[in-house]
C-alpha positions as CSV (number, residue, x, y, z in Angstrom):
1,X,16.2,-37.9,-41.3
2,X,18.5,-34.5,-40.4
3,X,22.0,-35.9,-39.6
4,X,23.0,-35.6,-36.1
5,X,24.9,-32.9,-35.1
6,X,28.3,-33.5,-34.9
7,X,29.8,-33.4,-30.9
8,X,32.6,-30.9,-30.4
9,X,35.6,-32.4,-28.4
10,X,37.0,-30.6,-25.4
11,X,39.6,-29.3,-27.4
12,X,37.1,-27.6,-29.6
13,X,35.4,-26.5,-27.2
14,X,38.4,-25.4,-25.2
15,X,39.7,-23.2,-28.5
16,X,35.7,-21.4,-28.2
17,X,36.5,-20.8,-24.8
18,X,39.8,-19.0,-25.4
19,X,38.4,-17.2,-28.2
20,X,35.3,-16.2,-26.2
21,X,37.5,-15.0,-23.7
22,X,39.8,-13.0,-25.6
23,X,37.1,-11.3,-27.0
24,X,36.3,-9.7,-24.1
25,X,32.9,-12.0,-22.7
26,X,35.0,-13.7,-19.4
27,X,31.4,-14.9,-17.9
28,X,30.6,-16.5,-21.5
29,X,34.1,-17.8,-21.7
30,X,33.3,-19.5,-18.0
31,X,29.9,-20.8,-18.7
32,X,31.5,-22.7,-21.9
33,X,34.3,-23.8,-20.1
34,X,31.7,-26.1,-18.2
35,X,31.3,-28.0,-21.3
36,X,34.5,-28.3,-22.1
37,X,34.9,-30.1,-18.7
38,X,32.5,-32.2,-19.6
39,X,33.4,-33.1,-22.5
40,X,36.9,-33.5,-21.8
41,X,35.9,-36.1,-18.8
42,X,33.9,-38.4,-21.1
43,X,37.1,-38.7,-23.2
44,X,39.2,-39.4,-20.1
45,X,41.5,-36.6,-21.3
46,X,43.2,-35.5,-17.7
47,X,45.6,-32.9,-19.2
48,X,42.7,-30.7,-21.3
49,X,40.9,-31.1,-17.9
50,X,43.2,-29.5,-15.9
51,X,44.4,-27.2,-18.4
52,X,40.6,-25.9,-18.7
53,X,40.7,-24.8,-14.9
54,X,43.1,-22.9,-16.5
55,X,41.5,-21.0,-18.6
56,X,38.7,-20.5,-15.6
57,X,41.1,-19.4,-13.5
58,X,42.5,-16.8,-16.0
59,X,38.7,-15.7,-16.6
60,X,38.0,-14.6,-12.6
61,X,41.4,-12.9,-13.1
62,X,40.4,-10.6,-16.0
63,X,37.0,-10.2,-13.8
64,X,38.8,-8.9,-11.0
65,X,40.8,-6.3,-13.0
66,X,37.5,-4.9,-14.4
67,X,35.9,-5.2,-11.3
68,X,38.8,-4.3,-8.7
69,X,36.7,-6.9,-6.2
70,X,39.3,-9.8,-4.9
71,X,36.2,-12.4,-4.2
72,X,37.4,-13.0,-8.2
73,X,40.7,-14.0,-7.1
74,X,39.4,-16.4,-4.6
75,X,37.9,-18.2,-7.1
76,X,40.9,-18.1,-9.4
77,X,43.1,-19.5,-6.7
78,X,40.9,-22.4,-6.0
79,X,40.4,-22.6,-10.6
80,X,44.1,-23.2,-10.5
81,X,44.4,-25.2,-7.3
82,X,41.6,-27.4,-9.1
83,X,44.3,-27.6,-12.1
84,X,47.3,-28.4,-10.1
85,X,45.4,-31.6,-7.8
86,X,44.0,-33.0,-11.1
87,X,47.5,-33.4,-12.5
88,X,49.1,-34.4,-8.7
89,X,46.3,-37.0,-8.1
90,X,47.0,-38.7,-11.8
91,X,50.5,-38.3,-11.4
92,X,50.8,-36.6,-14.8
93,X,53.7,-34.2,-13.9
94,X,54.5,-33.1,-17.6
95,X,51.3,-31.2,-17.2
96,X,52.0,-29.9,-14.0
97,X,54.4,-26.8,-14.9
98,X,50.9,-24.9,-16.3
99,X,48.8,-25.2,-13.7
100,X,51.1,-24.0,-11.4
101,X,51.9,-21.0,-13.6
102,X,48.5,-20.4,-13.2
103,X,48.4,-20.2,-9.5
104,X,51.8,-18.4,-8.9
105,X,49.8,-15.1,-11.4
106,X,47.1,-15.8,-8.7
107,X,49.3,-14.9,-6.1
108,X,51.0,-12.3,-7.6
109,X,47.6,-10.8,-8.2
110,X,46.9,-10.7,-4.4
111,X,50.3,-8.9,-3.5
112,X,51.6,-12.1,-2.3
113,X,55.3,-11.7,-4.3
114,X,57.4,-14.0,-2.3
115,X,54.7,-16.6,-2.3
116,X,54.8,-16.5,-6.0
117,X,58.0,-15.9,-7.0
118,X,58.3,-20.0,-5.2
119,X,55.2,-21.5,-7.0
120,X,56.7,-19.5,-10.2
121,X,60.1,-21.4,-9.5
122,X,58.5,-24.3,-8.9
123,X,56.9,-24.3,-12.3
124,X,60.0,-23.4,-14.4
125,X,61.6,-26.3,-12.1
126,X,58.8,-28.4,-13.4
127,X,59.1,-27.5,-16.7
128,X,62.5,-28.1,-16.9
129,X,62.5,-31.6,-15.0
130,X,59.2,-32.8,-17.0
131,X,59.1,-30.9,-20.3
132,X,55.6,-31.5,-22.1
133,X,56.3,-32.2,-25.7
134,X,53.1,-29.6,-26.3
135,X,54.7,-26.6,-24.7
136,X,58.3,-27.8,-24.9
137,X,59.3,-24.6,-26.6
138,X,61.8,-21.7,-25.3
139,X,59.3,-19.2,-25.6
140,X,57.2,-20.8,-23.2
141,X,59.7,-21.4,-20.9
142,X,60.9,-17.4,-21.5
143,X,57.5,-16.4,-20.6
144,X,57.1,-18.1,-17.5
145,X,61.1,-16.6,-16.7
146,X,60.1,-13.2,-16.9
147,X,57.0,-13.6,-14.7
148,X,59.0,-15.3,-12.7
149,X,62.0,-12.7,-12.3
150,X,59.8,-9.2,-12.2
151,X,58.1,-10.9,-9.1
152,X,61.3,-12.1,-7.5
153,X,62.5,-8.1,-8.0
154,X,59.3,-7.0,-6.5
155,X,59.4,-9.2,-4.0
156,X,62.5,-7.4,-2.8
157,X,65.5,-9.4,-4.8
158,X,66.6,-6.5,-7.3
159,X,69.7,-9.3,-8.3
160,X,66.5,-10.5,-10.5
161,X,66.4,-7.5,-13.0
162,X,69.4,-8.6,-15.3
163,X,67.4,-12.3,-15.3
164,X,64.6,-10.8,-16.2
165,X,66.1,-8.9,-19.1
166,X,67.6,-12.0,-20.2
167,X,64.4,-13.6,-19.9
168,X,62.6,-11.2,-22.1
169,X,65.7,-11.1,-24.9
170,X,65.0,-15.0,-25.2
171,X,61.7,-14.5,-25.7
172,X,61.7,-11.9,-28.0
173,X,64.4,-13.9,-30.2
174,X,62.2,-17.1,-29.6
175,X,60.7,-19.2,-32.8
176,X,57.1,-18.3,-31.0
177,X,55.7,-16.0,-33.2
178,X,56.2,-19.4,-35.9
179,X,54.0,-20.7,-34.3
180,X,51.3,-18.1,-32.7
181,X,52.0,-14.2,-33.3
182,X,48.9,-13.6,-31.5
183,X,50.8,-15.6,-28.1
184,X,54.0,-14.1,-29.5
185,X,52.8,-10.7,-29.1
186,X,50.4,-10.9,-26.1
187,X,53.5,-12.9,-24.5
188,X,56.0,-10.2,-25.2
189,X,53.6,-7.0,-25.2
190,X,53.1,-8.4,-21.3
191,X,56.8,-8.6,-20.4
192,X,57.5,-5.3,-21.8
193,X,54.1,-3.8,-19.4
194,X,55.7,-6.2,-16.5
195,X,59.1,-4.3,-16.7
196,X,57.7,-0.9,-17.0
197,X,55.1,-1.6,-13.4
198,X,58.2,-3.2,-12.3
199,X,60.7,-0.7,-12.7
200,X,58.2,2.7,-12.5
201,X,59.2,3.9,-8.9
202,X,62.9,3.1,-9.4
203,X,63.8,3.8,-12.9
204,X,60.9,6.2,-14.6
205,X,62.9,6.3,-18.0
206,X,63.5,2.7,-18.1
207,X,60.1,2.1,-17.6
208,X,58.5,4.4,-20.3
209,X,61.2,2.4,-22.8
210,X,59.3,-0.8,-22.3
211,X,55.7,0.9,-22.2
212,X,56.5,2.4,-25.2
213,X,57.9,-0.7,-26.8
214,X,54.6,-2.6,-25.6
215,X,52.9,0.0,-27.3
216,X,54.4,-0.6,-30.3
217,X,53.8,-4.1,-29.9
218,X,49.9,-4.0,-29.5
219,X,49.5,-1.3,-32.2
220,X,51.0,-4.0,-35.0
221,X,48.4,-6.4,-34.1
222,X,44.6,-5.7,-34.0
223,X,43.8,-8.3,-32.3
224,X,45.3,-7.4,-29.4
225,X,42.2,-5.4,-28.2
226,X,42.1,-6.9,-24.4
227,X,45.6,-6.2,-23.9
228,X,45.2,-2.7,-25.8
229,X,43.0,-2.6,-23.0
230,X,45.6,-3.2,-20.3
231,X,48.1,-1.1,-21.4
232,X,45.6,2.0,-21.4
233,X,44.9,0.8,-17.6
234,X,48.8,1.0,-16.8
235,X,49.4,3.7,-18.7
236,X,47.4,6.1,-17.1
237,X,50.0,5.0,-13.9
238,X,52.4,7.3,-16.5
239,X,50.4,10.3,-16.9
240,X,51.9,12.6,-14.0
């Protein structure tokens, strides 16, 4: 008799998911996630549950840059709403900081900065308050500083540029890349493209330094194809 095949976990199927999204196949990535939620409910495992809706919510995102049509980002609001009541409900705030990371990019992806730059706050806040020994690294925290920051400055508060300069130093002298260069890089490559759209109309030369030093970035790694991708996109905002 044919052994039975061996069930993946949540996390494994979580890791597929991440891979399947990275890869460029955002509906696949979705349809797995399903099982991962699945999966991740049978084992009782609240914090891979809401950290899935995560990885949904990030999904509808990439869908709504390809596709430019916002009924994406309704449904990655409510992914990352769905991440943020799973952790409130089971009182498991050391989980909490993500899924409101989550929801703050949501925001910021609707034009909604000053709604944001509080649910951003309110993340590193929670990080801070109820570090998660998972994540409890200063890159992560630097990451979530400089999306932070670039939104307060767009939001109007231009006292946020040296903080999130600071931000990006720290995360650039970070021990991330020990323990993900493919994070490390996406993470930093995206704070240099977040200072360049943040600083384009104000400080043109500025701007092209960090473009250029995203560039340089996403060249050193090949698997940086989606946010190859994304700098092309922001780019082209350079060519005139």
């Amino acid at each position: 008799m044919a052994n039975q095949e061996k069930q993946l976990t949540g996390q494994e199927i979580h890791a597929q998911v991440e891979h399947t999204r990275e890869a460029g196949d955002f509906w696949g990535s979705i349809k797995l996630a399903q099982d991962s939620i699945k999966a991740y409910s049978e084992e009782k495992n609240l914090s891979g549950l809401a950290d899935i809706y995560g990885s949904i919510s990030l999904a509808f995102r990439h869908l709504y840059k390809q596709s430019k049509d916002k009924t994406f980002l309704v449904l990655a609001e409510g992914a990352a709403t769905t991440g943020i009541e799973i952790a409130k409900i089971n009182s498991l705030n050391e989980i909490l900081a993500r899924p409101l990371f989550n929801l703050a990019k949501v925001q910021e992806e609707l034009g909604q900065f000053a709604e944001a730059s509080e649910t951003y706050q309110d993340a590193v806040d929670t990080f801070n308050k109820f570090p998660q020994k998972e994540h409890n690294r200063a890159g992560v925290l630097a990451d979530m500083k400089v999306h932070l920051y670039t939104c307060s400055y767009k939001a109007g508060d231009k006292s946020a540029l040296p903080k999130a300069l600071d931000a990006l130093s720290e995360l650039e002298k970070s021990d991330e890349k020990t323990v993900s260069k493919y994070n490390y890089d996406v993470w930093l490559s995206g704070a240099h493209m977040r200072m360049a759209e943040m600083l384009k109309e104000e400080d043109i030369e500025m701007a092209k330094q960090h473009l250029a030093k995203a560039k340089q970035i996403i060249d050193g790694n090949a698997n940086l194809a989606l946010r190859k991708k994304q700098w092309e996109e922001l780019a082209k905002n350079f060519s005139n």
